[in-house]
C-alpha positions as CSV (number, residue, x, y, z in Angstrom):
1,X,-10.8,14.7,22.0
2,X,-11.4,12.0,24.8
3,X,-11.2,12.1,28.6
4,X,-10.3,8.9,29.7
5,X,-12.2,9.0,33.0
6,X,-15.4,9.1,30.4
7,X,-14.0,6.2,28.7
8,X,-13.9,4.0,32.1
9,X,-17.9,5.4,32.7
10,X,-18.5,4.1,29.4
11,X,-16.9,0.6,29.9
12,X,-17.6,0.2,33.3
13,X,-21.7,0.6,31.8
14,X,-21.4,-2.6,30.0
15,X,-23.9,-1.7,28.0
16,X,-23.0,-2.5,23.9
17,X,-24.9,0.4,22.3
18,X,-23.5,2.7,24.9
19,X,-19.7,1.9,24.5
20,X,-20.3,1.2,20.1
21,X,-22.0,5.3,20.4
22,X,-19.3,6.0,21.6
23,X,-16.7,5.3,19.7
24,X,-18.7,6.7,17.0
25,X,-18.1,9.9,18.3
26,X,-14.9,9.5,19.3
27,X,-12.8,7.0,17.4
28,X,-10.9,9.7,15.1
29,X,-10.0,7.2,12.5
30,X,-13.5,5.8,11.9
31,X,-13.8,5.6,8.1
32,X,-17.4,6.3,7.3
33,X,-17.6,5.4,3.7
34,X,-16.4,1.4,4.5
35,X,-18.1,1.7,7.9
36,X,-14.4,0.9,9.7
37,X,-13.8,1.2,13.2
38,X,-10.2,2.0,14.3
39,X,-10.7,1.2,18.2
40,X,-12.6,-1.6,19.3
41,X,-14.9,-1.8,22.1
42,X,-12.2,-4.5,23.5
43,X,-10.0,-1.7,23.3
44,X,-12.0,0.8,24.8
45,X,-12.3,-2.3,28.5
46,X,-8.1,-2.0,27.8
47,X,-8.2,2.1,27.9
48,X,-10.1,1.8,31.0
49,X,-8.3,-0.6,32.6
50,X,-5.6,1.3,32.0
51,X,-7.3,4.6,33.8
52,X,-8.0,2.2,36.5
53,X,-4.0,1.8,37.3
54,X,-3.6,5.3,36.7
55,X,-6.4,6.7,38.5
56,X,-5.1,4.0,41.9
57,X,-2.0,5.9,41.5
58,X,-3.0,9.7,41.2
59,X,-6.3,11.1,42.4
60,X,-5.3,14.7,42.6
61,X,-4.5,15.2,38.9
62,X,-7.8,15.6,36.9
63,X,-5.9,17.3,33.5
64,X,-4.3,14.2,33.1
65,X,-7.4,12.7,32.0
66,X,-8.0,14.6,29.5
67,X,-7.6,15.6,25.7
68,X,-6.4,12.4,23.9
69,X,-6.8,11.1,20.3
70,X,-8.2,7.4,20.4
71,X,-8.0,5.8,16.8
72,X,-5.6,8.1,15.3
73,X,-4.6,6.9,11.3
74,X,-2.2,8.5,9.2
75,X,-2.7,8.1,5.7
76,X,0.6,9.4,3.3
77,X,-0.1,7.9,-0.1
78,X,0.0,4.5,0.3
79,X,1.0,4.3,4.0
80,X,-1.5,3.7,6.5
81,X,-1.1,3.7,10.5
82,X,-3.2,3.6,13.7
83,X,-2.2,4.7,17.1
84,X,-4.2,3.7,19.8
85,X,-4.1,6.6,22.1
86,X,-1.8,10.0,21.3
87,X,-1.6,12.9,23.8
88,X,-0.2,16.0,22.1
89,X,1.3,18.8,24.1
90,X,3.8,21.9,24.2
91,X,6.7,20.1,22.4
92,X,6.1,16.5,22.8
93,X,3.9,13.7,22.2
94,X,3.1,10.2,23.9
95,X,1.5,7.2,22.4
96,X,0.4,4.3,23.8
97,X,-0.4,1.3,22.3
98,X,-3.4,-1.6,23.5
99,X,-2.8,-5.0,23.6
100,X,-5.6,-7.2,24.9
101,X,-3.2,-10.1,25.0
102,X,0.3,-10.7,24.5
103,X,0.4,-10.6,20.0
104,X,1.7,-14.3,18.5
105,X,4.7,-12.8,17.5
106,X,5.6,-11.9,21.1
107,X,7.6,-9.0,22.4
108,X,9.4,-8.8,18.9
109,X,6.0,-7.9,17.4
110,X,5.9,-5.1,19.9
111,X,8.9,-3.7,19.2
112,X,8.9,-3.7,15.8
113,X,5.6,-1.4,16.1
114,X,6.7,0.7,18.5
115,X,10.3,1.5,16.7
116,X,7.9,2.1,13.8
117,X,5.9,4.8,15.9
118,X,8.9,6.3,17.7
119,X,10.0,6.6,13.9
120,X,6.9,8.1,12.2
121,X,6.5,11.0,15.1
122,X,9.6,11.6,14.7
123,X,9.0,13.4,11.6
124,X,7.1,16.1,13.6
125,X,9.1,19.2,13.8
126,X,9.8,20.3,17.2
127,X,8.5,17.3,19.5
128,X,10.1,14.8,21.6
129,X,8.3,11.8,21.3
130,X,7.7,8.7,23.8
131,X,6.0,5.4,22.8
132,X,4.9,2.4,24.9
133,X,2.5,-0.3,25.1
134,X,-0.2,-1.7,27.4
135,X,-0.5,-5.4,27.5
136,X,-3.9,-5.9,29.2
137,X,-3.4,-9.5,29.6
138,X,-4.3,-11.7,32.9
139,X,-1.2,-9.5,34.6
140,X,-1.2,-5.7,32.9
141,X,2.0,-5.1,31.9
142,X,3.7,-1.6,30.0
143,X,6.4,-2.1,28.0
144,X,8.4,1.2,26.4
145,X,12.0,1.1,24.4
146,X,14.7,2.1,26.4
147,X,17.9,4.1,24.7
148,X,18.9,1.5,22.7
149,X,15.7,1.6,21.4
150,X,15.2,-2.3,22.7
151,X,11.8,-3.5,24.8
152,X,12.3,-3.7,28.0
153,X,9.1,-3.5,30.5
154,X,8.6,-1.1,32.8
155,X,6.3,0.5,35.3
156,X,3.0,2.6,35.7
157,X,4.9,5.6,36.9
158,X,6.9,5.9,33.8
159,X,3.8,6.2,31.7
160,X,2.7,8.9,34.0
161,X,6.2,10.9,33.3
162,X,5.4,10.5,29.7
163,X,1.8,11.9,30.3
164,X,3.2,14.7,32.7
165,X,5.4,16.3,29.4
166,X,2.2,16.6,27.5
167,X,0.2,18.4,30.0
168,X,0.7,21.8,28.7
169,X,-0.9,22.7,25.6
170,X,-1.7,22.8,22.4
171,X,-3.3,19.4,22.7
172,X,-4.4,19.2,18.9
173,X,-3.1,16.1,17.1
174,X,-0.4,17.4,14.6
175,X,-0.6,15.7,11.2
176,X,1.7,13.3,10.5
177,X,3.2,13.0,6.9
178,X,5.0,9.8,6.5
179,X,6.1,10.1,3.1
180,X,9.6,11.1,4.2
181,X,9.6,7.5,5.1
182,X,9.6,6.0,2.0
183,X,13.4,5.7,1.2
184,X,15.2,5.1,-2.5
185,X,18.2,3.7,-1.4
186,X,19.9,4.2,-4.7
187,X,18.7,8.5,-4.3
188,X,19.0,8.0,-0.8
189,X,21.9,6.0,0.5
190,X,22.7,8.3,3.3
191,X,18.9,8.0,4.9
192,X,19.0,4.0,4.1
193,X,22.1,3.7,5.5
194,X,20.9,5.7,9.2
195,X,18.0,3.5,8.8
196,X,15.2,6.1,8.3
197,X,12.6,4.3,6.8
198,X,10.5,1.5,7.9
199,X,9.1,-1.3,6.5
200,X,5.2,-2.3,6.6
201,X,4.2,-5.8,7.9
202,X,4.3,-7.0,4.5
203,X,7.2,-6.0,3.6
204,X,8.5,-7.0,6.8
205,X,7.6,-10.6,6.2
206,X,8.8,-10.9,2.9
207,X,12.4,-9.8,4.0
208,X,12.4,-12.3,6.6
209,X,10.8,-14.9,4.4
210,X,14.3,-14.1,1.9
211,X,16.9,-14.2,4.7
212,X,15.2,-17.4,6.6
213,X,14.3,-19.2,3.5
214,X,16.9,-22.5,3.0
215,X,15.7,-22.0,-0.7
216,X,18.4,-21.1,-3.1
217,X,16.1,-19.7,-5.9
218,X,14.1,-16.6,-4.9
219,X,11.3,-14.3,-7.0
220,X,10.0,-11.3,-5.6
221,X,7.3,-9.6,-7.5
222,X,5.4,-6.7,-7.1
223,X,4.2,-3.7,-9.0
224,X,5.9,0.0,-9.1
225,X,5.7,1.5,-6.0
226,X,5.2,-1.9,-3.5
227,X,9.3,-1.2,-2.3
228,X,10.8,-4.0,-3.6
229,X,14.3,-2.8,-3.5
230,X,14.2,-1.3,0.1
231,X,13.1,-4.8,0.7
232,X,16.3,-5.9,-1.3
233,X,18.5,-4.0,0.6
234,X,16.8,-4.4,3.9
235,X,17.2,-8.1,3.0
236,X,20.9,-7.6,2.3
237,X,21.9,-5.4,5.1
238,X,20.3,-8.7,7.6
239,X,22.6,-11.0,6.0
240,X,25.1,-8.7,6.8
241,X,24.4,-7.3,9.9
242,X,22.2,-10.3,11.5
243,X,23.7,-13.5,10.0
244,X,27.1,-11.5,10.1
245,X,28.0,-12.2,6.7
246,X,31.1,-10.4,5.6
247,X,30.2,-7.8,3.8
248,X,32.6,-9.2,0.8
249,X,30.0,-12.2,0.6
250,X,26.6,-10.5,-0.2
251,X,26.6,-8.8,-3.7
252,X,23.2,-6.8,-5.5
253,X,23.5,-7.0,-8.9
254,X,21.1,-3.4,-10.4
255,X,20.1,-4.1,-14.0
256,X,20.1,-0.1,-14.4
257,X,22.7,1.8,-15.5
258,X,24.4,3.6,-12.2
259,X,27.9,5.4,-12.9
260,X,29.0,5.9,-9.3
261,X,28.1,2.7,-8.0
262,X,31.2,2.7,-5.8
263,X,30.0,5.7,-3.7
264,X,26.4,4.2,-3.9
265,X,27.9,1.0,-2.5
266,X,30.2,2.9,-0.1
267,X,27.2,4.3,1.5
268,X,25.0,1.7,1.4
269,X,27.4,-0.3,3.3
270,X,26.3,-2.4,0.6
271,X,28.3,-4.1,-2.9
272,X,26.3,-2.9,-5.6
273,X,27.1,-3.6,-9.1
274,X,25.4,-2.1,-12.8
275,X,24.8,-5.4,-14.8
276,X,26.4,-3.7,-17.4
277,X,29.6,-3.5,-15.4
278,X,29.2,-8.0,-15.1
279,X,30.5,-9.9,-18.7
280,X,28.7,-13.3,-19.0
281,X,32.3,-14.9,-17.9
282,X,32.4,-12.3,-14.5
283,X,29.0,-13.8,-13.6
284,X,29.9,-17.2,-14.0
285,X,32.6,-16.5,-11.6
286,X,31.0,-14.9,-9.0
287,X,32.2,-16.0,-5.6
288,X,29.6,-14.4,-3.1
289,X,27.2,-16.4,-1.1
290,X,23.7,-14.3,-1.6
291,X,23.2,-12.3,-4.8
292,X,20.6,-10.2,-4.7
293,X,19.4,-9.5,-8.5
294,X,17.0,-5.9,-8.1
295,X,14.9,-5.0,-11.6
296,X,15.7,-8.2,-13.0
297,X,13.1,-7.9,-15.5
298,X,15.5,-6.0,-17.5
299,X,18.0,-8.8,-17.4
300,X,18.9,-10.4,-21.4
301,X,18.8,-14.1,-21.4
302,X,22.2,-15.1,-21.6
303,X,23.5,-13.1,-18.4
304,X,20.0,-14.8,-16.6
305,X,21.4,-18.2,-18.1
306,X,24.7,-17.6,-16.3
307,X,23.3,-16.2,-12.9
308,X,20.8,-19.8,-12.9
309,X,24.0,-21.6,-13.6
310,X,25.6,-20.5,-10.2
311,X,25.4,-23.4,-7.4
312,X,25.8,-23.4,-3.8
313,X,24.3,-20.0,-3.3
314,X,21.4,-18.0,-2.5
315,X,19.8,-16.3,-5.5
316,X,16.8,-13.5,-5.0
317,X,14.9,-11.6,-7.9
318,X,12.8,-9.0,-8.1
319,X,11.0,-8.7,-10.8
320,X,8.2,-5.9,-12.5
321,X,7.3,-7.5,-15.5
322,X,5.4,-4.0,-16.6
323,X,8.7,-2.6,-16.6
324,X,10.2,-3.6,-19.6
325,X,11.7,-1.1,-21.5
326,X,13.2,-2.9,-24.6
327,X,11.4,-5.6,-26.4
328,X,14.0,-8.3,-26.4
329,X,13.4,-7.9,-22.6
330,X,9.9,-9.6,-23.0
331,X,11.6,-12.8,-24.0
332,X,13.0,-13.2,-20.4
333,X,10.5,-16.2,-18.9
334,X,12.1,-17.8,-16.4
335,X,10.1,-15.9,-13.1
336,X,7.2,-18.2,-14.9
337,X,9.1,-20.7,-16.2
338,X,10.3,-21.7,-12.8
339,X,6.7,-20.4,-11.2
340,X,6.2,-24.0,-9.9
341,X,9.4,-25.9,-9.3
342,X,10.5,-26.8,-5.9
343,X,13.7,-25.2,-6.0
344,X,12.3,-21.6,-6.3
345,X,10.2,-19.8,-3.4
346,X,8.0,-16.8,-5.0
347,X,7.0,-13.8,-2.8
348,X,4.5,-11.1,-4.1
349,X,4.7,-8.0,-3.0
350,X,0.5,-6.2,-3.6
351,X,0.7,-3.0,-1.2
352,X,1.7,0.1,-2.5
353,X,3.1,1.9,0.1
354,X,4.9,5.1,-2.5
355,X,1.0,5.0,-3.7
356,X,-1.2,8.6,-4.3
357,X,-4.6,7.9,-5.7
358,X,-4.9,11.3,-7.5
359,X,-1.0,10.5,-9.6
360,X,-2.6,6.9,-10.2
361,X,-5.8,8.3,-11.6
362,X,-4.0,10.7,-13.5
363,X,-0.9,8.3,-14.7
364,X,-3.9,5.4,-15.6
365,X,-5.8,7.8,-17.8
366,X,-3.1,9.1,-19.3
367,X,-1.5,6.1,-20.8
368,X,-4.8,4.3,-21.1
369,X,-7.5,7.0,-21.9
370,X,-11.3,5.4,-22.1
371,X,-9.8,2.0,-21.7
372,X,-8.8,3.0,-18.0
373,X,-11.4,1.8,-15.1
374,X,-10.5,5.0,-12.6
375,X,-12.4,7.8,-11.0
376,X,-11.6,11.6,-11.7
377,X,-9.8,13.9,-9.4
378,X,-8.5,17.0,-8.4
379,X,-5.2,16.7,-9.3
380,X,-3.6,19.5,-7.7
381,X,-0.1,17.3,-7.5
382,X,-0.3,17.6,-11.8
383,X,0.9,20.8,-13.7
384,X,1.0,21.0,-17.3
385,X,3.3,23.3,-19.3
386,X,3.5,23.8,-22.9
387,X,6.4,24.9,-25.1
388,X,6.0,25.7,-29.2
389,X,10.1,24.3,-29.8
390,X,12.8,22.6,-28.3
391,X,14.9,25.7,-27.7
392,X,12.0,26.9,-25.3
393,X,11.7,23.6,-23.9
394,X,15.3,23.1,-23.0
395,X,15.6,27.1,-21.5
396,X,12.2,25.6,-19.3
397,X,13.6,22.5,-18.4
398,X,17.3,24.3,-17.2
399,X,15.1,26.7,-15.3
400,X,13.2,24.3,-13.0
401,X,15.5,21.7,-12.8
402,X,17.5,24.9,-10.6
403,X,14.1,24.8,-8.6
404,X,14.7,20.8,-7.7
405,X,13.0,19.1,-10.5
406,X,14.3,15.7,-11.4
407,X,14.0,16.3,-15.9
408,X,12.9,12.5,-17.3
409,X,13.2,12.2,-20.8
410,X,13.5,9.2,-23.3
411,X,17.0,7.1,-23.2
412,X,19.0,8.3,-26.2
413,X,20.0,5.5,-28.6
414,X,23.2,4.8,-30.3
415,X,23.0,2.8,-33.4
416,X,25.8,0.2,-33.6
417,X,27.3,0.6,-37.1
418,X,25.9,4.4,-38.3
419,X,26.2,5.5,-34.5
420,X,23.7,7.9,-35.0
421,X,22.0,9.2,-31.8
422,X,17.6,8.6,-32.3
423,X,15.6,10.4,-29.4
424,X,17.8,12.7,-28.8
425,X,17.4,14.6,-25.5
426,X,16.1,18.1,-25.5
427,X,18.2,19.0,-22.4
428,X,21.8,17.3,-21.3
429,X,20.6,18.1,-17.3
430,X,17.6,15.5,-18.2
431,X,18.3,12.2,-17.1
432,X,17.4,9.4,-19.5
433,X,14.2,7.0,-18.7
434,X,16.5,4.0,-17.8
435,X,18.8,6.2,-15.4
436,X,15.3,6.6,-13.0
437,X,14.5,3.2,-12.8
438,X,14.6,1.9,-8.8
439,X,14.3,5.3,-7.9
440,X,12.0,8.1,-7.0
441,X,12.2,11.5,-6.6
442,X,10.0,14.5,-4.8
443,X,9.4,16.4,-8.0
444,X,9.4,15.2,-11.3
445,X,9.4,16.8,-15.2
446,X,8.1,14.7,-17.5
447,X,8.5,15.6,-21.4
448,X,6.4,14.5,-23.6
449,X,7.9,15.4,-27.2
450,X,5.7,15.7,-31.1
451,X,6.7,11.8,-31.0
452,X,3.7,11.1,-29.2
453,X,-0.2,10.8,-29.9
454,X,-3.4,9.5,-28.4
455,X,-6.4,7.3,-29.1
456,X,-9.6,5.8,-27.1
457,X,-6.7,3.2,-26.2
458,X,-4.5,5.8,-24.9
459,X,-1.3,6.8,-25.8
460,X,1.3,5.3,-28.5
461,X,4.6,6.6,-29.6
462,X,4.6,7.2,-33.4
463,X,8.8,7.8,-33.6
464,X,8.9,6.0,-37.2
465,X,12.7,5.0,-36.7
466,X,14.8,2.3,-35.8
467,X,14.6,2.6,-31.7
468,X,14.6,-0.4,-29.5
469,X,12.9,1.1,-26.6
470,X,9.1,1.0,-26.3
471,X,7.7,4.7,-25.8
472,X,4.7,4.1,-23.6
473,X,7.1,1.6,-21.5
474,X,9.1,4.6,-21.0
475,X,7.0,6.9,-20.4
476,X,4.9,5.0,-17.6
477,X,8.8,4.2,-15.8
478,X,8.9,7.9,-16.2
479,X,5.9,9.0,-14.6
480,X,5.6,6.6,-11.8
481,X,8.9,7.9,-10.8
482,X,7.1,10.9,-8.8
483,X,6.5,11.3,-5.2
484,X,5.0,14.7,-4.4
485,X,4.8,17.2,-7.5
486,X,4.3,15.9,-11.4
487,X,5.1,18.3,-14.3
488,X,4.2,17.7,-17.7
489,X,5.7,19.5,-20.3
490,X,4.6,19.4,-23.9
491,X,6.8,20.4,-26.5
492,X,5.6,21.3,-29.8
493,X,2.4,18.9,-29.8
494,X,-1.1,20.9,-29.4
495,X,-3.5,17.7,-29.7
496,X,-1.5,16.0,-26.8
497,X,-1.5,19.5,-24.9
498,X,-5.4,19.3,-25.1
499,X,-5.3,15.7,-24.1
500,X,-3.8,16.4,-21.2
501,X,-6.0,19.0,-20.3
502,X,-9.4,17.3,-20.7
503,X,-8.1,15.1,-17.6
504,X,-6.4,17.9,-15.8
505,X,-10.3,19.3,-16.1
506,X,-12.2,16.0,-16.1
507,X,-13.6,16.5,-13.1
508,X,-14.4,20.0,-13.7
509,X,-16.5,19.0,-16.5
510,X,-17.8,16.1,-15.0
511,X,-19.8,18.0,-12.3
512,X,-20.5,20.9,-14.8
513,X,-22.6,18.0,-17.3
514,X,-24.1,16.5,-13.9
515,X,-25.2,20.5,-12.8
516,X,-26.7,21.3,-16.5
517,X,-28.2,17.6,-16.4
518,X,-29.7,18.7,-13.2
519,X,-31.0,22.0,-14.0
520,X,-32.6,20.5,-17.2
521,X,-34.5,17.8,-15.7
522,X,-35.4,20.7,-12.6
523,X,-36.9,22.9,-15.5
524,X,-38.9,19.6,-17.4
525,X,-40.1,18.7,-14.0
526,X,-41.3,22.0,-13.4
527,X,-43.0,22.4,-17.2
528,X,-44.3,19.0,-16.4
529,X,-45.9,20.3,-12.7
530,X,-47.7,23.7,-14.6
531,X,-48.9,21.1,-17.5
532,X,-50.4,18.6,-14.7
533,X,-52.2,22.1,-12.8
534,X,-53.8,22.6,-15.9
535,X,-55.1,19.4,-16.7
536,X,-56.6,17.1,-14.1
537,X,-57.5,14.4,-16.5
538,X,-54.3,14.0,-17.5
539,X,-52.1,13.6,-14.0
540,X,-55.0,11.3,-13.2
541,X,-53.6,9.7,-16.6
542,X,-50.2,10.2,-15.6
543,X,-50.7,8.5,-12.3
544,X,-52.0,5.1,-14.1
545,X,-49.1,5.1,-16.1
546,X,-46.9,5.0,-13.1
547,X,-48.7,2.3,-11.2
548,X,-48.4,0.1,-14.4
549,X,-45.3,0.6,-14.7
550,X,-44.2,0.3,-11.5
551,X,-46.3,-3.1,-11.8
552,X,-44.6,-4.7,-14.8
553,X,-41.5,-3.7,-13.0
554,X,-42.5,-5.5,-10.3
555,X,-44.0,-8.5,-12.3
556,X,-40.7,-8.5,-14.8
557,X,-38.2,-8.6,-11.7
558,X,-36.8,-5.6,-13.9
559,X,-35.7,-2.0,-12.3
560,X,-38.1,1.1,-13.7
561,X,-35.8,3.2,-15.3
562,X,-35.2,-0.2,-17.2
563,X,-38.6,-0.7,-18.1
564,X,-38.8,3.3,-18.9
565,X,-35.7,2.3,-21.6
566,X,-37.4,-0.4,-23.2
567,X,-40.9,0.7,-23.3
568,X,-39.1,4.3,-24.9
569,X,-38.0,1.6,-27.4
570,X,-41.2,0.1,-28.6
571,X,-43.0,3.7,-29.0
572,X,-40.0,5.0,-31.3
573,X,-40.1,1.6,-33.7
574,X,-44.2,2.0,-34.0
575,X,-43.2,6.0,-34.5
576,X,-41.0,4.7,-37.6
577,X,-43.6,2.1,-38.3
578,X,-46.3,4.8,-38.3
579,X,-44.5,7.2,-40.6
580,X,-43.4,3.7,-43.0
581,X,-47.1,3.3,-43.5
582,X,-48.4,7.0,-43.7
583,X,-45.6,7.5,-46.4
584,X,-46.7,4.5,-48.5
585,X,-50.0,5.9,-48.2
């Protein structure tokens, strides 16, 4: 923790080293592997400016000074953010933000990250929470939001009422988990609808690259995860709300199924409509101004055909192109078709923000086995659970779907003329793969049936009947439906069991070969040392061979353990060589 009296002895110093010391110490969210500073020593002259005005203003007070975070980051999955200075007390926090100079987006850009703040401390249990922001430009300014949570600039002594409710302790920075921010509109219409989610800077962009755009045609594209659909619906609750658009004239087409739409859209405070529930003919005759177009990858031809047909209104796409589920939906081309044509503006979406390394290590793995380029981990988020029948597996699945799992299973198929049911579900609570796409859920049950198997490649469905659906499709849209807890359960398929296993434990065994490789090369090393005491001439030997080695590594620009490999290699062909010529002998 910081006292910010030591902070304006630090600045006032001038001296570099000093002040970049410092913040070694005392910038909590300095990342030492990438050698990241969160605070800048610019920042550290704006903290003491800032004790400056404060200290002109109270000289009596010296536990005012004291036992504040600089640099803070929060890191939930694939959220990330700093807070400049946080003071933690008995049931409330302050933070205060830095600003050398007014930001080029102006006071809107200050808002927007201090409503994001006020937002994310919100999530701490039992605190009050105050946020404002110290423009350190030519005149120091403070600005705070007021009720209405709008900017409005303000005065010293309000940030020392802020300060004043955190002077009794505990003054230890509470963690903040922000993944209660991350907000499926279609499970969550409620929290979407009180607007209790945030979106990150590039997602914030992108929505107001859609509603500002004068292009008709729009493609957004990103990867599971990057919150295209909150973006959607952010987008369509602007036009709404900030372009006043009757709500009548803004429509979100979901190429899902979704039964109760109507009390989705209700509240949403948003039209949403299945594609299922649009004939080519109801497209074509589509009256609203801005139709939004959310999974569109999933979207057949002829229904795309009739959307592209509409003119005189705003059209926006987003698109996963690795979440295809049934093969005639590769055929859709049009997102690069139209990649390069005037009339279409593409925005991609990169940053996962619903993003957990250890469920992507485990999830990439999976599916892809020794093809996948990704590092082992602990993955205490995983559980595995095996069942020897159905019968089991369906008394399982009832029993924690009643503890708040969210079942996943395959999408049952129909056939058109037999109408015989393929891949039929285990449980009737389960809901099919195509009901969880656009959404996510806290805890998820994945089943993974005797229909499946495993290679080097990864993992490949081997169901040997007509079924339109593509397995592995299915079961990546399954898994990367999780956002805290992942529960694989294997029914009735002991090699896939194991499989999932070895990278449940692939870490485990990871270290264990690096510990035995150690210990052996300890012992040889050590047989090696009592061989060498016993025989001066040959370490004297020994030594020779390392310095020409270590020369023709030098001369051949090559590392030693490379040389080592290759002069390994000559000795064992003259070894075959040798016992070629004794045997001719």
């Amino acid at each position: 923790m910081s006292n910010l009296l030591d902070v304006k002895d630090i600045a006032d110093s001038g001296d570099q080293g000093l002040m970049e010391a410092y913040l070694r110490l005392h910038d909590t969210g300095y990342d030492p592997i990438k050698e990241a500073k969160s605070l800048t020593v610019e920042e550290l002259f704006d903290v003491a400016k800032l004790t400056e005005l404060i200290a002109d203003e109270i000289q009596d007070n010296p536990n005012l000074y004291t036992d504040y975070a600089l640099g803070y980051v929060s890191v939930s999955g694939g959220l990330r953010e700093q807070f400049d200075i946080l003071r933690f007390g008995k049931g409330h926090v302050t933070n205060i933000e830095l600003k050398h100079t007014m930001p080029n987006g102006g006071l809107k850009t200050v808002e927007r990250q201090l409503r994001r703040h006020r937002l994310y401390l919100s999530v701490l249990a039992g605190y009050t929470v105050d946020v404002c922001c110290f423009v350190n430009g030519q005149t120091p300014a403070i600005y705070c939001l007021n009720a209405d949570n709008s900017i409005e600039q303000t005065s010293l002594q309000t940030v020392l009422t802020m300060l004043e409710k955190t002077q009794e302790g505990p003054h230890q920075v509470q963690p903040i988990d922000l993944s209660d921010m991350i907000v499926s509109p279609y499970v969550n219409p409620e929290a979407f609808a009180k607007h209790k989610y945030f979106l990150t800077e590039e997602q914030y962009h992108t929505r107001d690259s859609i509603v500002n755009s004068d292009k008709e045609r729009i493609v957004m594209t990103g990867g599971a995860g990057t919150g295209k659909t909150l973006v959607l619906m952010d987008a369509a609750r602007t036009f709404i709300n900030q372009k006043k658009m009757p709500k009548e004239s803004v429509l979100v087409i979901f190429c899902a199924p979704m039964d109760n739409y109507e009390m989705i859209s209700n509240d949403l405070g948003i039209n949403v409509r299945p594609i299922a529930s649009l004939s080519i003919d109801d497209i074509r005759k589509l009256k609203q101004d801005v139709i939004f177009v959310d999974e569109a990858q999933r979207i057949y031809q002829e229904k795309m055909d009739a959307l592209l047909s509409l003119s005189g209104r705003k059209e926006i796409f987003s698109i996963d192109k690795k979440q295809t589920l049934h093969k005639k939906e590769n055929d859709l081309s049009f997102h690069v078709d139209y990649e390069n044509a005037p009339e279409f503006l593409y925005l991609p979406l990169t940053d996962k923000i619903r993003y957990d390394p250890s469920l992507n290590s485990f999830i990439r793995r999976l599916l892809e086995n020794k093809s996948s380029n990704v590092h082992p981990y602990y993955y205490e988020k995983v559980r595995l659970h095996y069942t020897p029948s159905r019968e089991k597996a369906k008394d399982y699945i009832h029993k924690k779907i009643d503890e708040g799992y969210t079942s996943i299973e395959p999408t049952q198929y129909v056939t058109k003329k037999t109408k015989q049911t393929k891949r039929k579900k285990i449980s009737l609570e389960s809901i099919d793969v195509h009901q969880a796409i656009g959404r996510e859920y806290d805890k998820v049950l994945v089943v993974i049936d005797n229909y499946y198997s495993h290679a080097d490649g990864g993992i490949f469905g081997k169901y040997n009947k007509y079924y339109p659906y593509i397995q592995v499709a299915e079961l990546f849209e399954a898994l990367t439906r999780v956002r805290k807890e992942l529960l694989i359960v294997v029914v009735d398929n002991p090699d896939m069991y194991a499989y999932v296993q070895q990278i449940l434990t692939w870490k485990d065994d990871k270290e264990r070969t690096m510990y035995e490789t150690t210990v052996k090369s300890d012992k040889s090393l050590q047989a090696l040392g009592k061989a060498l005491e016993k025989n001066p001439d040959l370490e004297l030997q020994l030594q020779n061979m390392t310095s020409q080695i270590a020369e023709l590594s030098k001369k051949t620009n090559s590392e030693t353990a490379i040389v080592l490999r290759k002069i390994k290699a000559i000795l064992k062909k003259r070894g075959k060589n040798g016992s070629k010529q004794t045997l001719q002998s």
